[in-house]
C-alpha positions as MATLAB code, in Angstrom:
seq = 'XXXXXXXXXXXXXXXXXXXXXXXXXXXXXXXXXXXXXXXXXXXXXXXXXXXXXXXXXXXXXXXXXXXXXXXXXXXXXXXXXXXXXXXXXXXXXXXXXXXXXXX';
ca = [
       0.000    0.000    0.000;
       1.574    3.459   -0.975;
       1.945    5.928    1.442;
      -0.411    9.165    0.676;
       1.584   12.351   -0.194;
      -0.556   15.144    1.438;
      -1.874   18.345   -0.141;
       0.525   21.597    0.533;
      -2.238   23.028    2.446;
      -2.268   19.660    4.859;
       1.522   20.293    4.776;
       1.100   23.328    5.920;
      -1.191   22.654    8.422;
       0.985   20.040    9.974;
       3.624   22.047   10.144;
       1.516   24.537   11.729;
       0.982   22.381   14.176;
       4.221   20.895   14.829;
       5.668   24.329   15.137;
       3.142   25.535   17.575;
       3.476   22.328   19.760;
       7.452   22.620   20.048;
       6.825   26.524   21.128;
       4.399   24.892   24.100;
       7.035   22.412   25.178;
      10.095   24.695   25.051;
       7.680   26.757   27.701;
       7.532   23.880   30.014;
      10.543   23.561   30.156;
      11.616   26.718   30.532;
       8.953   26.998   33.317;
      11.173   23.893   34.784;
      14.305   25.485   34.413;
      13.338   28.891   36.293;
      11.535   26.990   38.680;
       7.941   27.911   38.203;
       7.109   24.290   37.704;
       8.525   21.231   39.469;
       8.521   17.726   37.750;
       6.924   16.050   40.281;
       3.650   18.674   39.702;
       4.108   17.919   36.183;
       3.784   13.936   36.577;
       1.285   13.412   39.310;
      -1.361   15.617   37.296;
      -4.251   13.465   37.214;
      -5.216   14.033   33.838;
      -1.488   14.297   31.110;
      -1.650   17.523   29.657;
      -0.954   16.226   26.080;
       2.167   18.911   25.846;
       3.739   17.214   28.346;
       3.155   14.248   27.353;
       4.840   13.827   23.827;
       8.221   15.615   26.334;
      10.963   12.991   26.499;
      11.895   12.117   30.007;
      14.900   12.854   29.870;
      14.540   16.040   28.346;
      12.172   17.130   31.629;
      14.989   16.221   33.890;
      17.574   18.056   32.082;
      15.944   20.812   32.381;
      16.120   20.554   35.906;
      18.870   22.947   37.277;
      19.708   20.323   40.435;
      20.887   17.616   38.747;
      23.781   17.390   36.383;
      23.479   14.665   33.267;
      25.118   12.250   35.354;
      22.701   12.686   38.014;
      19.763   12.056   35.645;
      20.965    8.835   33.552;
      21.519    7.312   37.020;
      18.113    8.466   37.872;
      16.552    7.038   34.716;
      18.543    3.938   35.127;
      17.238    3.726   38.837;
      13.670    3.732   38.038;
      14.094    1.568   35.040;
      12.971    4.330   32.499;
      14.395    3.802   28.884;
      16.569    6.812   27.181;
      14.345    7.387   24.290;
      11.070    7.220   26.749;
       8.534    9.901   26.599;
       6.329   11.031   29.764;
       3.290    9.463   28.357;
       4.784    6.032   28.358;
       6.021    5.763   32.118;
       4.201    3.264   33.853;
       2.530    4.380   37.532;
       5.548    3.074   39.346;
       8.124    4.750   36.958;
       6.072    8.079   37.808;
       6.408    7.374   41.494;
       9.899    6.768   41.230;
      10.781    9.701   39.857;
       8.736   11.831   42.127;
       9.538   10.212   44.813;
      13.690   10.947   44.245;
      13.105   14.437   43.071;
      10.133   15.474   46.108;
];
């Protein structure tokens, strides 16, 4: 089955799109790294905010001015989380893992 080549004004729209969610992640985390937002707020919301969501872990925990790299691969290693993992595919103990180290 071939893959369909969209219309330029789908295109456009994605991009749209694309653009306007990397502007709303780049916030959170900039909200993380001033410290106007924690990471464990961020993962015990009860309902994801989708923004966050699509945010690779490690990513979040960079942006977290207390902990060095080092610091956060040994955390992710800890709590079994994956490199490449995004926040929406933590499991319930992941999550209280890593609020439990960073509360």
């Amino acid at each position: 089955m071939a893959v369909p080549v969209p219309t330029p004004e789908q295109r456009t729209a994605a991009l749209a799109a694309a653009r306007k969610t990397r502007k709303a992640q780049a916030e959170v985390i900039a909200s993380l790294r001033s410290g106007g937002q924690t990471v464990p707020q961020l993962l015990s919301a009860t309902t994801p905010d989708p923004v966050v969501a699509k945010i690779r872990v490690a990513q979040l925990l960079n942006a977290v001015p207390a902990l060095s790299s080092a610091q956060v691969v040994a955390l992710m290693d800890k709590a079994g989380i994956a490199a490449s993992r995004r926040v929406a595919g933590l499991s319930e103990r992941q999550r209280a893992a890593l609020v439990d180290a960073l509360s």
